[in-house]
DRENPA-3360 file (N, C-alpha, C; in nm, 2 decimals, always signed):
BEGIN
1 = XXXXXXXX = +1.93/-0.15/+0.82/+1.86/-0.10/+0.70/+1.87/-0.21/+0.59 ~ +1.97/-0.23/+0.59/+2.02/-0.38/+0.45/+1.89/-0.53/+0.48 ~ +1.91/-0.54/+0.64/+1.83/-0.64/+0.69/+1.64/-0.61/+0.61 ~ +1.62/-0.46/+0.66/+1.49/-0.45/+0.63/+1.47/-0.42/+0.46 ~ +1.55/-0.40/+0.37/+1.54/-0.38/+0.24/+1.51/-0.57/+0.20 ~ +1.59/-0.70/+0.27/+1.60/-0.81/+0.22/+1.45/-0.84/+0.23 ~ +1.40/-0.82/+0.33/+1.30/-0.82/+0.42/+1.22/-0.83/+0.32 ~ +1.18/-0.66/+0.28/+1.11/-0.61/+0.22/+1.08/-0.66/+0.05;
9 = XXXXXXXX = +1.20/-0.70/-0.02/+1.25/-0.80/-0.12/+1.17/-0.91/-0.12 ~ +1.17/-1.01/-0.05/+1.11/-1.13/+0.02/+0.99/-1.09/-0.02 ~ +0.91/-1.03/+0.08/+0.78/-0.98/+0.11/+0.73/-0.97/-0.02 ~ +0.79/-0.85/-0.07/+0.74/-0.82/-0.22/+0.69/-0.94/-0.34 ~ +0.81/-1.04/-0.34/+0.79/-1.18/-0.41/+0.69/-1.27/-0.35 ~ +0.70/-1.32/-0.23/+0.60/-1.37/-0.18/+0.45/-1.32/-0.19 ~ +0.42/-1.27/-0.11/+0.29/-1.17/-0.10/+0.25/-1.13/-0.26 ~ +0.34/-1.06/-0.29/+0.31/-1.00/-0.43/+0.25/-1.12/-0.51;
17 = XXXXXXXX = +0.30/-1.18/-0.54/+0.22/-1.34/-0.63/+0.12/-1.35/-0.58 ~ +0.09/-1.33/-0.47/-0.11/-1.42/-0.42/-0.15/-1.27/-0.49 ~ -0.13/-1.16/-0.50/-0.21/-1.06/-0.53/-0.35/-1.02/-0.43 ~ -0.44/-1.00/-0.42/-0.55/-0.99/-0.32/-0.60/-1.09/-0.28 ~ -0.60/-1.11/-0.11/-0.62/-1.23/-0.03/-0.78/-1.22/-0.03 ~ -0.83/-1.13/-0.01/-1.01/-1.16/+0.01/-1.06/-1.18/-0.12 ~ -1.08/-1.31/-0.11/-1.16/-1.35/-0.25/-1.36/-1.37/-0.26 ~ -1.39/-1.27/-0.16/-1.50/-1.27/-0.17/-1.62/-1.29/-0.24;
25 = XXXXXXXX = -1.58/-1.16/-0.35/-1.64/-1.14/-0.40/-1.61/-1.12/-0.59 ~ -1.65/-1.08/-0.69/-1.60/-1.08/-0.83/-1.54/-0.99/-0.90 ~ -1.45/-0.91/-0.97/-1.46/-0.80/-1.04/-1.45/-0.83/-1.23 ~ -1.51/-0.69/-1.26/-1.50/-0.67/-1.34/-1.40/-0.58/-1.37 ~ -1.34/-0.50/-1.29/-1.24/-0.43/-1.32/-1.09/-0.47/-1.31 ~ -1.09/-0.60/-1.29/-0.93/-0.62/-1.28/-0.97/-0.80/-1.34 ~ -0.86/-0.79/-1.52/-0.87/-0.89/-1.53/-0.78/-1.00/-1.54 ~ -0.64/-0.96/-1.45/-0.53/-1.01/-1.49/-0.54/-1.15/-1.39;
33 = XXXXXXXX = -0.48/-1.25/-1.42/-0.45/-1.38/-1.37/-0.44/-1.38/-1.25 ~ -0.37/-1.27/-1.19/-0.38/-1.27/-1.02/-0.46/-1.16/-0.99 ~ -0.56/-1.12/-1.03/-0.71/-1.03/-1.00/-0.83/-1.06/-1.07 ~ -0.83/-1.20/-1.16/-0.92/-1.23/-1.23/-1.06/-1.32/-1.09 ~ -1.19/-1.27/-1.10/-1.23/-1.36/-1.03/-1.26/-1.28/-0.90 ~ -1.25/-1.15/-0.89/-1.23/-1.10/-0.73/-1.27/-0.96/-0.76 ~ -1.36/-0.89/-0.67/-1.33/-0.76/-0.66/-1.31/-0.69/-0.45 ~ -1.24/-0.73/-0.40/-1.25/-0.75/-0.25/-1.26/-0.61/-0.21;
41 = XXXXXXXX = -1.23/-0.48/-0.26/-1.27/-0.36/-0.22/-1.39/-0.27/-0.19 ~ -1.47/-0.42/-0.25/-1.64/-0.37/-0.21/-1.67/-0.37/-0.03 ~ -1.51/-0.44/+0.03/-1.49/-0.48/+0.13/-1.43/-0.32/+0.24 ~ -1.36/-0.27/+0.12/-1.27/-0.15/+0.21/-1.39/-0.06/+0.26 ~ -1.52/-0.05/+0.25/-1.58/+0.00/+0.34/-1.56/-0.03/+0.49 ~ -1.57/-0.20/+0.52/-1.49/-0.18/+0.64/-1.37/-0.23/+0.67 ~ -1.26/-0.14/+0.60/-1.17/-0.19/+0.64/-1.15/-0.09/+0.80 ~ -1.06/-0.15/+0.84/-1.05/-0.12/+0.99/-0.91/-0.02/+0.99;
49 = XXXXXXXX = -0.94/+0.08/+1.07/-0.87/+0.23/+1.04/-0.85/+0.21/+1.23 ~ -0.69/+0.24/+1.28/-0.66/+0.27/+1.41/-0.57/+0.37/+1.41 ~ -0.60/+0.46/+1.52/-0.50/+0.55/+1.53/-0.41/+0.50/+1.68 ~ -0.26/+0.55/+1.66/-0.16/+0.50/+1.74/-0.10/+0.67/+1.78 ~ -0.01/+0.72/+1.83/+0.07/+0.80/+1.85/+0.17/+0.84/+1.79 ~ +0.27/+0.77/+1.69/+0.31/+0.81/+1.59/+0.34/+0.67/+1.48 ~ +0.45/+0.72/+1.40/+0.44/+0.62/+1.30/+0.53/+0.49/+1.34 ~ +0.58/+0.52/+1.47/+0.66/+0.38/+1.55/+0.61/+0.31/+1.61;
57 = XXXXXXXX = +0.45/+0.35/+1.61/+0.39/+0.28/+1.70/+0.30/+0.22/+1.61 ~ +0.26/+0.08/+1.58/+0.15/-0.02/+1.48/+0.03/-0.03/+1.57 ~ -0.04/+0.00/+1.48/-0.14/-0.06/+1.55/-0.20/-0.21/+1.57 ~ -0.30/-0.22/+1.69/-0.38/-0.37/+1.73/-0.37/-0.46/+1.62 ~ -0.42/-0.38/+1.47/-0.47/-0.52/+1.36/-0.36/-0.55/+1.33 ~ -0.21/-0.54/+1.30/-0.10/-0.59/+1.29/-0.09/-0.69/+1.41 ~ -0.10/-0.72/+1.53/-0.03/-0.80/+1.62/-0.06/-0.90/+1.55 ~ -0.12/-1.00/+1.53/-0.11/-1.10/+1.46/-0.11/-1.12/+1.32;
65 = XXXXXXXX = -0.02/-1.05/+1.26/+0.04/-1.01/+1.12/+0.17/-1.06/+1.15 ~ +0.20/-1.10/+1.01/+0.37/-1.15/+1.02/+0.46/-1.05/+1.04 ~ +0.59/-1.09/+1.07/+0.68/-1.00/+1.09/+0.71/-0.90/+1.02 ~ +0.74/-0.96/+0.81/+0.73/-0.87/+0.73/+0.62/-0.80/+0.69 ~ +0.50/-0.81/+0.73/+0.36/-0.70/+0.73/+0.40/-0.58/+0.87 ~ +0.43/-0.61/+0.90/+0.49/-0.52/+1.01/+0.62/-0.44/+0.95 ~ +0.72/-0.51/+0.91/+0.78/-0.43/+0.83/+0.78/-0.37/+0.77 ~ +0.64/-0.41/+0.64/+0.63/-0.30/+0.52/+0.56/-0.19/+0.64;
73 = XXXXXXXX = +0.46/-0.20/+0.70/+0.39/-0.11/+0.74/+0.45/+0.02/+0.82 ~ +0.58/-0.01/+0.90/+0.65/+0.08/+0.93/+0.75/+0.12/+0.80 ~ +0.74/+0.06/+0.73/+0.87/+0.11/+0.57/+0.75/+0.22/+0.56 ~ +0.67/+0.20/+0.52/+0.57/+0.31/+0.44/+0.51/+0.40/+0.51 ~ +0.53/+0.41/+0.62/+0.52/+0.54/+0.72/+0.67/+0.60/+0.74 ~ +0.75/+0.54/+0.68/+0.92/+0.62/+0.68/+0.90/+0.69/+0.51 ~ +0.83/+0.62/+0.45/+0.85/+0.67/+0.31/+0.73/+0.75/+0.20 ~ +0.64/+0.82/+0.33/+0.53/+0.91/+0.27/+0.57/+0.98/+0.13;
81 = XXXXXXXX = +0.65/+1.09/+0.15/+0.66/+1.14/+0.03/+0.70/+1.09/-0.08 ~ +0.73/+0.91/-0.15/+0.76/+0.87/-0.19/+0.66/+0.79/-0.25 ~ +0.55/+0.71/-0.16/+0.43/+0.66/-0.15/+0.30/+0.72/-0.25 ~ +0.34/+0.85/-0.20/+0.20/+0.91/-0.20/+0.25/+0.98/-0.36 ~ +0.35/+0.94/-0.43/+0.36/+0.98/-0.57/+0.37/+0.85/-0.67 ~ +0.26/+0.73/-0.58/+0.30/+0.60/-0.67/+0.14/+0.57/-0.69 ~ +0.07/+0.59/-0.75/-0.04/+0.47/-0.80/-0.04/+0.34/-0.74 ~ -0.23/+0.30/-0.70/-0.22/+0.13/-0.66/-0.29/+0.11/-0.77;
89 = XXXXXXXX = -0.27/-0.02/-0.80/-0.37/-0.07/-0.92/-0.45/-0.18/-0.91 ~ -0.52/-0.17/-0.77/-0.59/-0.29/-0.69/-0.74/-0.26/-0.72 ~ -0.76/-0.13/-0.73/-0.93/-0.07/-0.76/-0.97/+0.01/-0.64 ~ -0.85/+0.02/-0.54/-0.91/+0.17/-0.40/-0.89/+0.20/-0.47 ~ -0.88/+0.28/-0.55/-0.89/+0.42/-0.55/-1.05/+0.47/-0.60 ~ -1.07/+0.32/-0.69/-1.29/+0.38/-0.72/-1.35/+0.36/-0.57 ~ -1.30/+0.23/-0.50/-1.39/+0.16/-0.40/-1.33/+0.16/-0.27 ~ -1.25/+0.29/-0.25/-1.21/+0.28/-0.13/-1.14/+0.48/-0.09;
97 = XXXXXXXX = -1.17/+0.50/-0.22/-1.12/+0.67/-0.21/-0.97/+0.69/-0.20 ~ -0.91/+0.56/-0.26/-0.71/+0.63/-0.24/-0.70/+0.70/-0.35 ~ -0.57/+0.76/-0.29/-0.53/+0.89/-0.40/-0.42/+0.81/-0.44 ~ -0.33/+0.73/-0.33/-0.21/+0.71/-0.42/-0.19/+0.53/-0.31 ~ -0.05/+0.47/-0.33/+0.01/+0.38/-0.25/-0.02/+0.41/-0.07 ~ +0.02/+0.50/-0.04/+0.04/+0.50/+0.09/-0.07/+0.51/+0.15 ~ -0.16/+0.57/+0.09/-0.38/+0.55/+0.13/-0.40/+0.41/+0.20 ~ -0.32/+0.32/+0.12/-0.32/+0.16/+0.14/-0.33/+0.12/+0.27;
105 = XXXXXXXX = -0.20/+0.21/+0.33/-0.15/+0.20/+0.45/-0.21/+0.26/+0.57 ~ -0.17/+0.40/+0.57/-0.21/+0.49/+0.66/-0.36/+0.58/+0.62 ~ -0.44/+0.60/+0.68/-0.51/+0.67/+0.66/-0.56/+0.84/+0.64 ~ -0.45/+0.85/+0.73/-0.41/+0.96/+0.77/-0.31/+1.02/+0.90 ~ -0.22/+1.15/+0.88/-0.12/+1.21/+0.96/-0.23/+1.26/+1.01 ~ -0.19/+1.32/+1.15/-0.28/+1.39/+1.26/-0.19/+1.45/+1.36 ~ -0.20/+1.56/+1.42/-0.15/+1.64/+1.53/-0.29/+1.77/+1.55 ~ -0.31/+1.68/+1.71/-0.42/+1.74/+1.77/-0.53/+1.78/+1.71;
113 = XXXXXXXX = -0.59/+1.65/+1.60/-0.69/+1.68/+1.54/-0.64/+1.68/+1.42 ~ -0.56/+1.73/+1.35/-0.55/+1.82/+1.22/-0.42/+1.76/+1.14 ~ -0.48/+1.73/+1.04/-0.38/+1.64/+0.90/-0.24/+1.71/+0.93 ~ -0.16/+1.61/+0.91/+0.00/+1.72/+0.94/+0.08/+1.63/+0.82 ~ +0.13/+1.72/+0.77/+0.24/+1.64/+0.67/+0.40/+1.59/+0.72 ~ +0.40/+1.57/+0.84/+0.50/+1.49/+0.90/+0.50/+1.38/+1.03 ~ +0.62/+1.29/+1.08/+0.59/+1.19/+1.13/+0.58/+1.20/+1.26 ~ +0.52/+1.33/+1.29/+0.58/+1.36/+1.47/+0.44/+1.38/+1.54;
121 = XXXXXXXX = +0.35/+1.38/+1.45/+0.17/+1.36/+1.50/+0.13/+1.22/+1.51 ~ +0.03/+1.18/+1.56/-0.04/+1.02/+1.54/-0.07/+1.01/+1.39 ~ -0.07/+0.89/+1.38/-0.10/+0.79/+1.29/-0.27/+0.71/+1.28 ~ -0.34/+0.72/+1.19/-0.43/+0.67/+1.20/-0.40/+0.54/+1.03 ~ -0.37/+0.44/+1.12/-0.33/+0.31/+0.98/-0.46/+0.26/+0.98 ~ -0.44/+0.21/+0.85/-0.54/+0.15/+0.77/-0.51/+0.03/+0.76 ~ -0.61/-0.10/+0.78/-0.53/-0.24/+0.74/-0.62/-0.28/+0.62 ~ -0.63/-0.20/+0.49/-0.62/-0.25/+0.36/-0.50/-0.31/+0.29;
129 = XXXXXXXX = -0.40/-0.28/+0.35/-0.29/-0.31/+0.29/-0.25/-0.47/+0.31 ~ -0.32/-0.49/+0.49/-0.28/-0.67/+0.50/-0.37/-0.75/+0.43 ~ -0.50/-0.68/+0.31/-0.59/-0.78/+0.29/-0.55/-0.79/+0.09 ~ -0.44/-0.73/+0.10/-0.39/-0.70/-0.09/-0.27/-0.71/-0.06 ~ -0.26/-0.84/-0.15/-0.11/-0.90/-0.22/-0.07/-0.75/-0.33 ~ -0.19/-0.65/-0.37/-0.06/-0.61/-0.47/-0.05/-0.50/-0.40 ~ -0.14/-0.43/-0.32/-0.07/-0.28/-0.24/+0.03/-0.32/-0.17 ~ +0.06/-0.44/-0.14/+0.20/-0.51/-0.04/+0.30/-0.47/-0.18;
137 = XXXXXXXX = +0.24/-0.57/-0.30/+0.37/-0.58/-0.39/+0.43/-0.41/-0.41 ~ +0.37/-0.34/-0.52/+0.36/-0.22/-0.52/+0.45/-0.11/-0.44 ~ +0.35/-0.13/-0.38/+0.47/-0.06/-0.23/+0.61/-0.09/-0.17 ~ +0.57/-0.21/-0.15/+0.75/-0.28/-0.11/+0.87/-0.23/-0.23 ~ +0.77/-0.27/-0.39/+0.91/-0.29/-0.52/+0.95/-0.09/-0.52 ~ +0.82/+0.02/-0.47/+0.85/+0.14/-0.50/+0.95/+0.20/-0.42 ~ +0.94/+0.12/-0.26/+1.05/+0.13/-0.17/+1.16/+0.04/-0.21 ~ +1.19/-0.05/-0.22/+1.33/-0.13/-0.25/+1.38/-0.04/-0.35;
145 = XXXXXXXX = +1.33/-0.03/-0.47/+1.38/+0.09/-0.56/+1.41/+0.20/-0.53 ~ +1.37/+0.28/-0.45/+1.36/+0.42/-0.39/+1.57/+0.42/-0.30 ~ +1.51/+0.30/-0.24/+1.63/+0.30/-0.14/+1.78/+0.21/-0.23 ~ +1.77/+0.16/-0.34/+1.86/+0.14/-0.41/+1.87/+0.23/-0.53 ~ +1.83/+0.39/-0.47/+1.85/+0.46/-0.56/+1.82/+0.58/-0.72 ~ +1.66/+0.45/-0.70/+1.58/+0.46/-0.84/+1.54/+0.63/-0.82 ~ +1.49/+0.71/-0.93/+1.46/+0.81/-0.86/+1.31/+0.81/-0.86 ~ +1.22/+0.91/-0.76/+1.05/+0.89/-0.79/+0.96/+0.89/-0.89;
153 = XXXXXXXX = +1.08/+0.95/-1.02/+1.04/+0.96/-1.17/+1.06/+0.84/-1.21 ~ +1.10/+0.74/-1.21/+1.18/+0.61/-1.29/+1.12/+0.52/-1.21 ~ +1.09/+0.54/-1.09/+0.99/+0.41/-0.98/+0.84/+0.43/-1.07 ~ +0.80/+0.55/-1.06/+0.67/+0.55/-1.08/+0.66/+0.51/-1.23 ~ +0.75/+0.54/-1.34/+0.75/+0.55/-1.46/+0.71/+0.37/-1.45 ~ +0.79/+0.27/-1.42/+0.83/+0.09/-1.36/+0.69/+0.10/-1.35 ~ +0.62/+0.16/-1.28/+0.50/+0.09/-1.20/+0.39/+0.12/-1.30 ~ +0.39/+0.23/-1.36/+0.27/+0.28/-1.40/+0.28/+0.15/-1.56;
161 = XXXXXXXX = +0.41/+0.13/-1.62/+0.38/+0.03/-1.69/+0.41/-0.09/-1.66 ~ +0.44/-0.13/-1.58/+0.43/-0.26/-1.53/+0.24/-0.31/-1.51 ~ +0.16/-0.20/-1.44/+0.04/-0.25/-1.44/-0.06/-0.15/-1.50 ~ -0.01/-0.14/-1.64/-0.11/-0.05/-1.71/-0.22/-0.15/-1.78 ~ -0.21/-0.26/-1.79/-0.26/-0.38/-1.85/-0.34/-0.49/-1.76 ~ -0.42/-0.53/-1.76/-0.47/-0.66/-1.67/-0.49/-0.59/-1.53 ~ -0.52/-0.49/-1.47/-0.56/-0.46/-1.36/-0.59/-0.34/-1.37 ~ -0.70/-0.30/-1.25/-0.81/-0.19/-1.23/-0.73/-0.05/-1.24;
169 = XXXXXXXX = -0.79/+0.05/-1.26/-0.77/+0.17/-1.30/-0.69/+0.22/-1.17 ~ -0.57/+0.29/-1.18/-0.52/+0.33/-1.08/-0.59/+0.44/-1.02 ~ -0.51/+0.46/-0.90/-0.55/+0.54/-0.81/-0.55/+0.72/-0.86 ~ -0.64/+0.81/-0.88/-0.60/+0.91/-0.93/-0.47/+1.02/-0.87 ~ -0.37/+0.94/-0.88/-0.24/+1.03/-0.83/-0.22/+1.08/-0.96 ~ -0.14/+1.22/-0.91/-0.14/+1.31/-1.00/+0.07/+1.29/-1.04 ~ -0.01/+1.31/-1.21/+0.13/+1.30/-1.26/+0.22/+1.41/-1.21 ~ +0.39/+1.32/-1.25/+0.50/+1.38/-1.21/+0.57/+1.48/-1.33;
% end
């Protein structure tokens, strides 16, 4: 666990600084230094959605993902309830329908059909998360925090001012 928090640490610093990797196209909605110049979510139409059997199991578009995108991506299927009470501030939530961080990731819980709020149904992940430096950042700093302690009130409190300025309107998660 110590190993994957360093991990996750890393990740967060690294990745987190490029901010969003598809620089396709331009926004207007995010004007901060690392989102100035881009709006790549005009893209999450197709982003690519696989379902697996549960949340131990990654899907196809990870195989050639780094080790630590593989890590976050199983961190954030261990840490739903924790995820899904954090805001992204990448712009899914106008151009891609998330509610909160974990949308980033997974698309949805499933058992035999039908949305299930635990980890013992399939997995249907999402790979928006490997094409954004900040749903990586975001997510990683809400878990490293989470697991050194912080509580969900005082993570989200961090996040919501840390990127209330210079980037797109969060995700409509509902306050705590």
């Amino acid at each position: 666990m110590k190993k994957s928090i360093i991990l996750l640490g890393i990740l967060a610093t690294s990745i987190g600084l490029s901010a969003c990797s598809n620089n396709t196209t331009t926004s207007s909605a995010t004007n901060s230094s690392a989102h100035s110049g881009h709006e790549h979510h005009k893209a999450a139409v197709a982003d690519i959605r696989e379902e697996t059997p549960g949340a131990d199991v990654l899907p196809q578009f990870l195989k050639n993902q780094p080790k630590d995108m593989k890590l976050v991506y199983l961190s954030v299927a261990k840490n739903r309830e924790l995820l899904e009470k954090i805001p992204c501030y990448c712009g899914c939530g106008m151009e891609a329908n998330h509610k909160n961080s974990y949308d980033c990731f997974i698309f949805k819980n499933k058992r035999n059909g039908a949305v299930v709020w635990d980890d013992h149904g399939a997995v249907v992940w999402d790979d928006h998360g490997t094409k954004c430096g900040l749903c990586i950042e975001i997510a990683a700093k809400a878990m490293l925090d989470y697991n050194r302690g912080k509580s969900i009130k005082d993570i989200r409190k961090d996040i919501d001012e840390k990127y209330k300025e210079g980037y797109a309107q969060p995700t409509p998660t509902p306050s705590l």
